[in-house]
C-alpha positions as CSV (number, residue, x, y, z in Angstrom):
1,X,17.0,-1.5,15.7
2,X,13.2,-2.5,15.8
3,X,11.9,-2.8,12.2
4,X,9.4,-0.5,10.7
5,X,6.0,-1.6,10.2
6,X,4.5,-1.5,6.4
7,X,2.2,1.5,7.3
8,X,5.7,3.6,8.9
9,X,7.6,2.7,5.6
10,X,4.3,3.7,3.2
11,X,4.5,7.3,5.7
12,X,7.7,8.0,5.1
13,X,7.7,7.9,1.0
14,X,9.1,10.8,0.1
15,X,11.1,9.7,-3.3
16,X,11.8,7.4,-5.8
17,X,14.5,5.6,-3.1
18,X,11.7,5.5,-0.5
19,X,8.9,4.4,-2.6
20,X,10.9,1.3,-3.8
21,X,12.0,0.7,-0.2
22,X,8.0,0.5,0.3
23,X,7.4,-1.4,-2.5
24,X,10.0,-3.9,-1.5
25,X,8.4,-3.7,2.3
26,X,5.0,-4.7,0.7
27,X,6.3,-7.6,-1.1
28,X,7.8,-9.2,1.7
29,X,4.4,-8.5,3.7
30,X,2.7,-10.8,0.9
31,X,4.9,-13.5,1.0
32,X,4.8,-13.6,4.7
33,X,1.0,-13.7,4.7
34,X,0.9,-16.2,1.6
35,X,3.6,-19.1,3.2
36,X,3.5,-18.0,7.1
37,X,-0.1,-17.0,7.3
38,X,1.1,-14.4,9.9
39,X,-1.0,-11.7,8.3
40,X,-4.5,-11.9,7.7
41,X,-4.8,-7.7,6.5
42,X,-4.3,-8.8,2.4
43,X,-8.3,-9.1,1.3
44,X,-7.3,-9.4,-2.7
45,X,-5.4,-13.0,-3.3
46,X,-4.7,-12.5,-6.8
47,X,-2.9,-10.1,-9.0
48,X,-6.2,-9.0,-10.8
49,X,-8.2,-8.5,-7.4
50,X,-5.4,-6.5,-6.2
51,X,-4.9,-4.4,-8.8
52,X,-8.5,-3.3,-9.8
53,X,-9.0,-2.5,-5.4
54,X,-6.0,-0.4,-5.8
55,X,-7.2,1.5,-9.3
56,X,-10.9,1.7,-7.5
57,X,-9.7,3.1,-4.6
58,X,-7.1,5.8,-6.4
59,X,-10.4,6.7,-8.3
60,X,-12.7,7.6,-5.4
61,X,-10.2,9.4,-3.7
62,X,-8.8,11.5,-6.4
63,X,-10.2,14.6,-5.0
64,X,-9.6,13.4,-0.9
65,X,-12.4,11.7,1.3
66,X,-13.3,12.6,4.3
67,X,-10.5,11.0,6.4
68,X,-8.2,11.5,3.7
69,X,-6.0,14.1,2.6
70,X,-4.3,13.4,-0.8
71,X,-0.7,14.0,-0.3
72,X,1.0,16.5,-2.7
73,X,3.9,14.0,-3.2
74,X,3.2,11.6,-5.9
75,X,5.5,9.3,-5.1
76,X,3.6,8.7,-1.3
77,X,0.3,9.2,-3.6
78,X,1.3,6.3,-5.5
79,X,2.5,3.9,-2.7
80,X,-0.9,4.9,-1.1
81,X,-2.5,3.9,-3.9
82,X,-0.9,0.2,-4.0
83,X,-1.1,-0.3,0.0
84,X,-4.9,0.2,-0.9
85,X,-4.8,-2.7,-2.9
86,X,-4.3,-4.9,-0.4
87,X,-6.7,-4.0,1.9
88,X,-10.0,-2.3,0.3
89,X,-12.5,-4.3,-1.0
């Protein structure tokens, strides 16, 4: 069975089960990119950068953006919200 890419697990958070699944996805993503260096996709390195990306990013799209409709789920809304942190600057 080919494994599911970060972005197919984040898409299919649906519940609390799913969004740990996700969660657990995500930190396995990190430490793969920290000791491999196979992934060069993580722009915050430390706990602070990624958090305040992910809060600044949950801010300016509280009300959608233009190629982004906010899900009604909260769990995928929240998993969405800590993918971000890896990647938005």
């Amino acid at each position: 069975m080919k494994e599911r890419t970060l972005f197919e697990l984040l898409s299919e958070v649906e519940d609390e089960d799913t969004f740990i699944d996700f969660i657990e996805a995500l930190t396995k993503d990190r430490i793969n990119s920290r000791y491999n260096k196979t992934n060069d996709e993580w722009q915050n390195n430390t706990i602070e950068d990624f958090l305040d990306s992910a809060c600044s990013w949950g801010k300016c799209s509280k009300n959608g953006l233009e190629f982004y409709k906010k899900p009604n789920n909260q769990w995928k809304r929240c998993a969405q919200i800590i993918y971000m942190g890896k990647i938005y600057e």
